[in-house]
Phi, psi and omega in degrees: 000128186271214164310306211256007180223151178247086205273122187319270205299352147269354160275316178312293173330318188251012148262357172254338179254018129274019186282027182268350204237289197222176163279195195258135180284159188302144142244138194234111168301109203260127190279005190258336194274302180325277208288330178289346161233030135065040170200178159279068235251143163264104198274167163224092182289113156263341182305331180275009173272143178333324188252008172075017165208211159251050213253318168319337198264308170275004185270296171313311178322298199314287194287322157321323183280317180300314222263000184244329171272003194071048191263357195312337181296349208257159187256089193295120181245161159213176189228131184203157173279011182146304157323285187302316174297336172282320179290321177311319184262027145261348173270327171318319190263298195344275170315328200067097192199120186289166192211149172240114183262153166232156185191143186316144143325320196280340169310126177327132158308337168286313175324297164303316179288311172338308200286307169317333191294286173342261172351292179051212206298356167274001189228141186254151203261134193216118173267138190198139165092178160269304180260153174291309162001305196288309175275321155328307177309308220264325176271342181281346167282338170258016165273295175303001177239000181257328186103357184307153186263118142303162191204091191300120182330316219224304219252067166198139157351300171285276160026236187313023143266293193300319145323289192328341202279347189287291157350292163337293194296318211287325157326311187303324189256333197288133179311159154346156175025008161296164181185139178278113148356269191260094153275152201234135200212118182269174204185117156230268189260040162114316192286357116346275189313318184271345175297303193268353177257357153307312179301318181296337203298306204275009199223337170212132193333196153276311196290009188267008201238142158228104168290157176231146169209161172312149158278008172270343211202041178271049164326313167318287192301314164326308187254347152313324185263303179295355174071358149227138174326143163205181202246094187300109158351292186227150169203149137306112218265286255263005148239100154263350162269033144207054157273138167209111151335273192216145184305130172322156200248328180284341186270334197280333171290339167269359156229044175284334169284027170252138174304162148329293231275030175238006158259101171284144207228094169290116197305131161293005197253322186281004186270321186308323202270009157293283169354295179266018190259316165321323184264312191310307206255312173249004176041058166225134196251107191238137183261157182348278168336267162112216180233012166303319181290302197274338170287327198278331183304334164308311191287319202278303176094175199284299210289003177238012186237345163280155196096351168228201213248128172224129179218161215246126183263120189262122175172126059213200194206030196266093161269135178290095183309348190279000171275009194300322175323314195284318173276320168318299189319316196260017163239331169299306137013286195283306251273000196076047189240347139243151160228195190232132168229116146298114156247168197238090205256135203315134182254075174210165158344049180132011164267006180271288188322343188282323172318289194314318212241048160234009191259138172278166182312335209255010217244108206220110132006063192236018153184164193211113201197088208297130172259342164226124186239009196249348186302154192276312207254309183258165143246177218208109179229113163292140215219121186221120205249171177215146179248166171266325207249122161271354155322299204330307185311323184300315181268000156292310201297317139335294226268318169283336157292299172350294184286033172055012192298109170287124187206124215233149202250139172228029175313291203256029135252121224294309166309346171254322170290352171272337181264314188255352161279000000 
């Protein structure tokens, strides 16, 4: 298989040997997604695979081939934020064959036990780096010196067949003569997106496909606009299973024939307020990653999406609850419902009260916090309020000027909120 191909009949094969392992996750026509764009949306829960995500699939391909070429002797490695180590370490106790995962220091804590859990004694957890980039490096060094099999996230033939497969199932479930408008596909290094519009080629245009990446991690859309894969300076970690520095080079060859503009590049603060509208409303528990595929649905809107049939691959779904604190904050955020102000506020007598009685009914406190306090006349008080309304800010925001109230709005400004929110 080069970059720009899927060969069908070795994807069908290898979707028929994993039902050795698990049955095929659902597509499920979600009636709440459905009436809010005034189409047919369709989910593909890979969130519904043993490991919760579709990472099982192309992890399992590798090693069935590997374990058909004789490798059972070999000591298997992967490097991964997470997704790919569960799926590595549940093929691992399968074959029963040892495995060493590496993985970012930074990976959620559910994640890491998820993995040990899988695995249980064949595979050892070894944390190295901040970013994957970092820990990838760090495992391919213990392939050379050890003699060890890699087990590529993203970027290998088998790989991107067993992802493909995804593909398979959803042809397979769709009524009788259905074909999707829209697929909606998420992308962290790749091996999805090329699996599955390589299967599709001969079965839905190019423009029927809209890929999504963090807007902290858009590698794809990055190098789709330089016409070569490159290597992003930096990325935001916080969808980690698709911060990816750069797109796999075998995968980037199978979608380079897609515009820039067929990549959406989602704000991490709007993946939150899925997160949290998904749990809230449909009690589907979804991590950053994800929830990318239902954030673009967003993105995209009613006016490009009624009336047709879409459908959307949803995965993973291995969420830390102890960030849940962290995704409210930041969906309440995106969504205008909280914000953050310094004000600069007078050192006398009755002035928090005056403060106090410009704030509306709907208008609630939810941090107070003096950053200077030694000034003779004024203080400089941090102040972070939440509303029902996101009207409500507008006519606060009157009211403090009416009253001459000095005051600098730091929501989305990123560097003072990272240091003092």
């Amino acid at each position: 298989m080069d970059g720009a191909d899927v060969d069908k009949t070795a994807v069908d094969e290898a979707s028929a040997a994993l039902r050795e392992i698990f049955p095929e996750t659902p597509l499920q026509l979600n009636e709440h997604l459905s009436r809010r764009f005034g189409a047919q949306i369709w989910l593909k829960r890979e969130d519904l695979s043993p490991v919760r995500s579709y990472k099982i699939r192309g992890a399992f391909n590798f090693f069935r081939k590997a374990m058909a070429a004789g490798g059972r002797d070999r000591t298997f490695v992967c490097a991964s934020a997470g997704n790919h180590a569960q799926g590595f370490a549940f093929v691992c106790r399968h074959f029963q064959v040892p495995g060493v995962v590496f993985m970012p220091v930074t990976t959620p804590q559910q994640k890491i036990d998820k993995t040990r859990m899988f695995g249980g004694e064949f595979i050892t957890i070894r944390l190295i780096g901040d970013i994957f980039d970092q820990c990838y490096a760090a495992a391919n060094a213990y392939v050379e010196e050890t003699g060890g099999m890699m087990v590529p996230p993203f970027d290998h033939p088998d790989i991107v067949e067993g992802q493909a497969t995804v593909a398979a199932e959803i042809l397979q479930r769709l009524p009788e003569g259905v074909r999707p408008d829209l697929m909606v596909l998420p992308v962290g290094g790749g091996g999805l997106a090329s699996g599955i519009t390589g299967y599709l080629k001969g079965d839905l245009p190019a423009e029927a496909f809209v890929m999504v990446e963090p807007e902290g991690a858009p590698s794809l859309r990055r190098s789709l606009e330089a016409g070569a894969a490159i290597r992003l300076p930096k990325v935001d970690n916080f969808v980690d299973g698709a911060a990816v520095a750069r797109i796999g080079d075998l995968n980037f060859e199978g979608l380079r024939r897609f515009a820039p503009e067929q990549v959406l590049l989602a704000p991490e603060n709007a993946i939150c307020v899925t997160i949290s509208e998904m749990l809230n409303l449909e009690g589907l528990v979804l991590e950053p990653a994800g929830a990318l595929s239902i954030t673009a649905l967003d993105m995209l809107g009613p006016e490009r999406l009624q009336g047709k049939t879409v459908v959307a691959v949803v995965s993973g779904g291995n969420f830390d609850f102890e960030r849940l604190p962290d995704v409210k904050e930041r969906a309440m955020r995106h969504s205008g419902l909280k914000k953050y102000f310094i004000l600069r506020l007078a050192q006398r007598p009755g002035a928090l009260r005056d403060f106090l009685n410009l704030l509306g009914p709907e208008d609630d406190i939810s941090r107070f916090e003096y950053l200077k306090k030694s000034a003779r006349n004024f203080g400089s008080i941090l102040i972070g309020i939440e509303t029902k309304n996101p009207v409500n800010f507008k006519g606060l925001l009157e009211r403090f000027e009416a009253a001459d109230l000095g005051y600098q709005d730091i929501t989305e400004n990123e560097i003072l909120a990272n240091l003092i929110i």
